[in-house]
N, C-alpha and C positions, 0 to 999 in steps of 0.2 A: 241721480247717479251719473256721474261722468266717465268716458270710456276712455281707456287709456289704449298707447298703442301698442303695447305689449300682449294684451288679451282680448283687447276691444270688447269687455264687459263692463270693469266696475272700476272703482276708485282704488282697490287695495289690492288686485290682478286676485284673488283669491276668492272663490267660491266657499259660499259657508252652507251650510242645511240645521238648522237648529233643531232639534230630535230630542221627547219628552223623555220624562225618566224612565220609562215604563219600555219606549221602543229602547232608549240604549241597554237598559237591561234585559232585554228581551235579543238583542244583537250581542253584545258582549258572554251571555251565555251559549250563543251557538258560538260563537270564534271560541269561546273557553273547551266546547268540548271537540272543537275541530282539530284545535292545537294539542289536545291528552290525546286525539285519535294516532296525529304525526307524529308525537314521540312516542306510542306506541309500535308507531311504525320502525321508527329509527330503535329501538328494542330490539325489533325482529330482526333490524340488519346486524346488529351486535350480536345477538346471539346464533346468527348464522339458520336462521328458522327457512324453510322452503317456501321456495320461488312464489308456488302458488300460495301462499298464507298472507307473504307479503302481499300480492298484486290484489288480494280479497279487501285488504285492510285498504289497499289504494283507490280502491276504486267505491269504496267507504268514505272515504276523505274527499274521494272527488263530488260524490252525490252529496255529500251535507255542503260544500262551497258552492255547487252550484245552486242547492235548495237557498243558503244563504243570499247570494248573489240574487236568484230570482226574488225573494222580501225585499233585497233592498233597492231593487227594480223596478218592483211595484208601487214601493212607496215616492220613489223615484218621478213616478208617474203621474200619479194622484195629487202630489202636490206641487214639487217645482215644476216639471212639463205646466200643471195647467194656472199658475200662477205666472208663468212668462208669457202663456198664451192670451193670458185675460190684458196682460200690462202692452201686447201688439207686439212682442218679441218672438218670433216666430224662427228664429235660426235656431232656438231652442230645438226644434224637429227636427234638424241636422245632426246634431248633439247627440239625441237620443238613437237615431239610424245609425250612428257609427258607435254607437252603446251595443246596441240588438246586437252587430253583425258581430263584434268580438263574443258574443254566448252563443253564437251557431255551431 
């Protein structure tokens, strides 16, 4: 793979992660019911429902993207982390420290 100087990774500046049938449907059904949660949300601002009803369902929405987020974290981990790691690509751990610090 040749590094270009745009990304200084790969030939196509673009990162891929190839993902069985099983995790995208297993990811695509939590963003399915995270998105019924948000326009659920956007309901309650339409019909003018209280404050606290709203911020229940928000903070609803926040804990299933963050559960979200931490699966695909994980997975994050287990495989590309230690497939850059085995190849001697070690900025990989860069990568992932400025991943962590934006879920803090």
């Amino acid at each position: 793979m040749q590094s270009c100087e745009s990304c200084n990774h790969c030939d196509s500046c673009e990162k891929r992660k190839a993902r069985g049938d099983e995790e995208k449907k297993l990811l695509t059904a939590r963003i399915n019911r995270i998105v019924g949660q948000l326009n659920g949300v956007k309901r309650m601002i339409d019909e003018d429902r209280y404050c606290d009803d709203v911020l229940t369902q928000l903070a609803a929405v926040d804990k299933a993207t963050r559960s979200l987020a931490a699966l695909v974290f994980e997975e994050h981990m287990h495989t590309c982390l230690v497939e850059h790691v085995q190849r001697g690509e070690l900025e990989i751990v860069d990568e992932v420290v400025e991943l962590f610090k934006k879920f803090q």
